[in-house]
N, C-alpha and C positions, 0 to 999 in steps of 0.2 A: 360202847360203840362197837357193834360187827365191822369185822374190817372189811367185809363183802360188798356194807352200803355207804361207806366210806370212798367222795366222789374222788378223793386225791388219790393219785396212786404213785408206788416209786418209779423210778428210772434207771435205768442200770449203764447209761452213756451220761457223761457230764457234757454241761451245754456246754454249745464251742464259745459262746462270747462273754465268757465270764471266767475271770481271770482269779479272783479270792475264792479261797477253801468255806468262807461259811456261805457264802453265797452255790456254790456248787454242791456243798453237801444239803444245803436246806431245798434247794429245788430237786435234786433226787431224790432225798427222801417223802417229798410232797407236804411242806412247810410251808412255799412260798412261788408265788410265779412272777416273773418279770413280763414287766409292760410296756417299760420303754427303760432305758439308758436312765439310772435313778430313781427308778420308780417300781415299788414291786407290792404286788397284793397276797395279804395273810392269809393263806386256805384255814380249813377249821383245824388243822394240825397244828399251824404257827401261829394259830391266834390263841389259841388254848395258851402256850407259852407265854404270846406278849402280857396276854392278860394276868399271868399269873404274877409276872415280872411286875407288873404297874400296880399289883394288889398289896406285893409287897414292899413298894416305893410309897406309896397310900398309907399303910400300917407305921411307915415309921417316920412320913410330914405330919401325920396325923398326932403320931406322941409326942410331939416339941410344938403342938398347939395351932399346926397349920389348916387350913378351910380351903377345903375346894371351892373353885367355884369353877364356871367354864365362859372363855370370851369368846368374841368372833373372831375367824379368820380373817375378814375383810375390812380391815384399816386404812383410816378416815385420814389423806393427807395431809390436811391442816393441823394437825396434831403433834405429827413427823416433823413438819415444816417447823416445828417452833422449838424443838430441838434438835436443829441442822441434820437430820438423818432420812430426809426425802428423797433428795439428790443421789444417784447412781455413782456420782462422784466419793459418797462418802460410804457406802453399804451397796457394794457391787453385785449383789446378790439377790437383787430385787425382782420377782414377779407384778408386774403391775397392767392394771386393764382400763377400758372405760367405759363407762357408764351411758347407756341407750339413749337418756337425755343430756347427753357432755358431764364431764366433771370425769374427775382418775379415783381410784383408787389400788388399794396396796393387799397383795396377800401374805402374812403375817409372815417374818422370819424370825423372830422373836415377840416381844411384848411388854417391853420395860415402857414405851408409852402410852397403849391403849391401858396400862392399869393404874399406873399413875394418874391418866388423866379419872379411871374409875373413881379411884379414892378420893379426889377430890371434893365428890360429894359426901363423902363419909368420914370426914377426918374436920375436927373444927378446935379440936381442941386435944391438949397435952393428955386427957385420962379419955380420949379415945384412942391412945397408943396403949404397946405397940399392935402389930397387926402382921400375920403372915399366911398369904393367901397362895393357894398354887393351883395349875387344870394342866390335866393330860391336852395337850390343843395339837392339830393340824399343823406343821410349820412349812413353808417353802421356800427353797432356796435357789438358786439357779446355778448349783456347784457348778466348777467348770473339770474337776475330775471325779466325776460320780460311777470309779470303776470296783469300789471296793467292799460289794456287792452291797449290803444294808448298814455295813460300816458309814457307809457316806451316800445319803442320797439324795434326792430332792424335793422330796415330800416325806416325811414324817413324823412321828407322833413328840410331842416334848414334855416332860412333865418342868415345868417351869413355876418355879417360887418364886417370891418377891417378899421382902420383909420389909416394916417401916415401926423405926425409931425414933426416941426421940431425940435421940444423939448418938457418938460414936461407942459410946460405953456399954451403951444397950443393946447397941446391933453388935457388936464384939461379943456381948452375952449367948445371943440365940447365932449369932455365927459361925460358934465351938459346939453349938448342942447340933447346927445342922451339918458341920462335919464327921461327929459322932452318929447322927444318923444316917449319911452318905454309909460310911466304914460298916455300918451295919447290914444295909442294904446290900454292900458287898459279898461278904459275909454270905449273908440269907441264898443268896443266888449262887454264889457255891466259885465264885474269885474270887476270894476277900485275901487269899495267903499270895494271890499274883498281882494286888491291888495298891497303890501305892497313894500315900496324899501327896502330893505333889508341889513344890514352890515353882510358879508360876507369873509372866509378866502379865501387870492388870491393864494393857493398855491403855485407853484415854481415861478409864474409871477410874483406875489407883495404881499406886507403884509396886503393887505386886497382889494376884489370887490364888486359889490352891485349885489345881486342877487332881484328876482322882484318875491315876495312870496304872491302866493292865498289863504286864509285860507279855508280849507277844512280838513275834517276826515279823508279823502282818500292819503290825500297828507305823502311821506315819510321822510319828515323833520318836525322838530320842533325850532319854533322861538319863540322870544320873544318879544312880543307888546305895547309900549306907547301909550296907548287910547291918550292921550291929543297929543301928540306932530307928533301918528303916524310913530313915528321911530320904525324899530325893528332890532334885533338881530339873526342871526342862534344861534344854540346851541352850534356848535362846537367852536365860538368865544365869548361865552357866559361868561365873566370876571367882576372881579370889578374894574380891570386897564380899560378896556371897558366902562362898563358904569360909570365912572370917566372922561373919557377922552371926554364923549358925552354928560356931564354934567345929565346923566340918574341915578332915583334911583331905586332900584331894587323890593323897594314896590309898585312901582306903573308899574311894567312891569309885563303883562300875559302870559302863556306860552298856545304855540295851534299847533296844527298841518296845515300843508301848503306846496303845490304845486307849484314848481319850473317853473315859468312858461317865465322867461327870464333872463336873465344875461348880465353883463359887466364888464368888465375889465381891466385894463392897462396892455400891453404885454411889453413894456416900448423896451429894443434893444435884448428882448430873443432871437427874428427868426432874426431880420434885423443885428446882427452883424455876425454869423455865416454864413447868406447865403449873406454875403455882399450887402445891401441893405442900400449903404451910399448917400449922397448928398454933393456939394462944398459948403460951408457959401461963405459970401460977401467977406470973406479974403481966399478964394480959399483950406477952408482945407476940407478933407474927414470927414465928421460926420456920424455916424448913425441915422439911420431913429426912430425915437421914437413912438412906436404903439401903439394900441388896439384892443379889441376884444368885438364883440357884438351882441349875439345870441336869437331869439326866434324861438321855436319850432310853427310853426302851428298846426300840429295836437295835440299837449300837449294844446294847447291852445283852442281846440276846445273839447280835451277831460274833459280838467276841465271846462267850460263852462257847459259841459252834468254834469257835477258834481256837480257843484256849485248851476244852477241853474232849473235843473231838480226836479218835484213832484210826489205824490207817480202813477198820470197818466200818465208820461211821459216827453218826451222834452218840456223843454218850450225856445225858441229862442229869442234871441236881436232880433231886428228887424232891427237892422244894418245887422246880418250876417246867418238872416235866410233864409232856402235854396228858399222859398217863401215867399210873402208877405201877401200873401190872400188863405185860402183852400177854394174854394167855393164847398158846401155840398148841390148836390141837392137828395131831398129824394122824392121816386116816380119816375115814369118812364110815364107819363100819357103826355098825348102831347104838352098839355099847359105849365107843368111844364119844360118840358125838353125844349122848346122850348127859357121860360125866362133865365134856366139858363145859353141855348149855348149864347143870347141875351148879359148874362151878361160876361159871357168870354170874348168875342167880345169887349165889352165896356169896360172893365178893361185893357185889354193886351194893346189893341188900345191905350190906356189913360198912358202906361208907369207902367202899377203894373204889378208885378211878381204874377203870378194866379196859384195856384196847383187844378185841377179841378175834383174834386171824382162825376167821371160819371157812375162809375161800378153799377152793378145791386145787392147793397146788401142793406141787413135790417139797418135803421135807428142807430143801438146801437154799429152795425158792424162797420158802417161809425164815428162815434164819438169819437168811441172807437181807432181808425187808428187815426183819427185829433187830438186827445188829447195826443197822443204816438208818434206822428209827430213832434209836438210841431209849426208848422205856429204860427205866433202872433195873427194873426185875421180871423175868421169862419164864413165864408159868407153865411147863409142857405135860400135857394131856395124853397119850397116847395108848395103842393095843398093852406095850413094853412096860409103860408105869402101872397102868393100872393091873395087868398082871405081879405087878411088884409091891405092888401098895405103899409105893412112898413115890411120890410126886417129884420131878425136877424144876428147882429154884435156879435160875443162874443171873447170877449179879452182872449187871452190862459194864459194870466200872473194871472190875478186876476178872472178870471169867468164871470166876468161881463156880462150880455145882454143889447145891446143897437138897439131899433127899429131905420131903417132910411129908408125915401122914396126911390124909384127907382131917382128921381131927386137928390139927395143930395147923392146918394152911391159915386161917385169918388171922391168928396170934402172930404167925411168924411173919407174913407180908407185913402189917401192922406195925413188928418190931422192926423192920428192915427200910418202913419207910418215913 
């Protein structure tokens, strides 16, 4: 991509109504724009990231046997109705409309019932288990504080699983392999050492889930952390029958603030007995399907990312899920220069690297100034100064770093670097 026809551009004034740093660094830098209170749209810059974030959530539901599929956003009352969670009484958070010939319906904030009722068509028997299906979906909420920029908002994207067993034994199976692939997931996106599993209250589901906590200042929960062991604790389950029971002492757990950045839980027969959602055992009796549930937000995950690991210049990106791999910065417009660095575009793209290419016609501090608020990994500069030098300027956006490299060695070394 030229950066010249690149419609998003940066900003050098943070907007006045937005109070969170990832939110204020992703609309400067031209990530994201807000549309109303909760709600904000991914330019090609921030969608480049969500996507790559959800490819790598994909990669790893996909290795413990899970199946896309994708449902509607717009759920069927009656359905709700039969597992008490219709009513605003009981899920406050409801977007709900009606229909041009009468009748209501609901715009999804989750989906533990339209899947459950899915299955019901597909499930008849004990050796059609188990089953674990997930879709990136639309979600809607109607937060009541949706100030925390894409940390919390009211429309967006979910990658939501659902598992069915045929009992608790089996879902305890694939419940350990989808916390192992949470952990990875973390990992991959580059806050797996600020990520914590989390023990967690399961409210009406079960007596306790694991939520998957980012330590951060920003974040609206507070936990409790075992340096040594790594275990921690929410607050709201913060006991000494707790950490008794988890063999935890209470002088050696620190208390921080942390960003909710995925969850799981045993749904156990909440949705599958009401919306009848049974299977035949081997002795031909009707059992209930025994579930889970197991959610991460992309965009929450790309906003605490901006949070986590952003400096006081800007974005700075994993190189797993940066929207580029390489900014190439050529400075000057002189014919020779502009000539090596369309030369290296060419050579780059060709070679399999993701190239962001600052072609525009601005002063050197202007361009730096964009690349270090961009946050690319790596800063390819072009210039009159290198190319009289013959070794090219690398600089790492993580640590600063400048490293000289020949024109011969530039796609080995980006390659090694990314």
């Amino acid at each position: 991509m030229r950066q010249s026809l690149l419609f998003t551009k940066t900003r050098k004034e943070s907007p006045k109504d937005e109070v969170s740093k990832n939110a204020d660094l992703l609309i400067r830098a031209g990530f994201i724009r807000k549309e109303m209170a909760g709600v904000y749209t991914y330019l090609p810059l921030g969608l480049r990231v969500l996507n790559k974030i959800m490819n790598i959530i994909r990669d790893e539901m996909d290795k413990i046997g899970g199946q896309e599929l994708l449902m509607t956003s717009l759920q069927n009352k009656e359905t709700w109705e039969k597992t008490g969670r219709w009513s605003d009484d009981v899920i406050d958070v409801w977007f709900k409309t009606s229909l041009l010939h009468g009748g209501e319906v609901g715009l999804a904030n989750t989906h533990e019932e339209a899947i459950t009722d899915l299955l019901t068509d597909y499930v008849a028997s004990y050796k059609d288990l188990p089953i674990a299906a997930y879709q990136f979906q639309t979600k809607f909420r109607n937060e009541p504080r949706a100030k925390s920029g894409i940390l919390r908002t009211r429309e967006f994207i979910m990658k939501d699983m659902y598992s069915f067993s045929i009992d608790e034994a089996n879902f305890r199976e694939f419940y350990e392999k989808a916390a192992d692939a949470y952990a990875n997931v973390f990992n991959r996106v580059g806050i797996g050492e600020k990520t914590y599993r989390t023990f967690a209250s399961g409210g009406s589901f079960s007596k306790f889930s694991d939520e998957f906590q980012t330590e951060c200042e920003a974040g609206e929960d507070i936990i409790y952390i075992d340096n040594e062991s790594g275990q921690a604790i929410n607050k709201e389950i913060y006991t000494d029958e707790l950490l008794d029971e988890l063999k935890l002492k209470k002088e050696d757990m620190r208390e921080t603030k942390a960003i909710e950045v995925g969850n799981i839980f045993p749904l156990g027969t909440r949705f599958s007995e009401p919306l009848k959602l049974v299977y035949k055992d081997e002795e031909g009796k009707e059992v209930p399907v025994y579930m889970g549930s197991y959610g991460i937000g992309p965009g929450r995950v790309m906003g605490t990312i901006a949070e986590v690991l952003s400096d006081e210049k800007g974005l700075v990106w994993p190189a797993t899920v940066a929207p580029y791999q390489v900014h190439l910065v050529r400075l000057g417009d002189e014919p020779q220069v502009t000539e090596i660095a369309d030369e290296f575009y060419d050579l780059l793209t060709s070679n399999g690297i993701e190239v962001l290419y600052d072609d525009r016609d601005l002063r050197p501090g202007e361009k730096f100034n964009d690349s270090d608020l961009i946050g690319v990994p790596i800063r390819l500069v072009v210039s009159a100064k290198t190319i009289a030098a013959g070794e090219y300027e690398l600089v790492d956006r993580q640590n600063g770093k400048t490293f000289g490299v020949s024109e011969s060695a530039l796609v080995d070394e980006i390659k090694k670097r990314c």
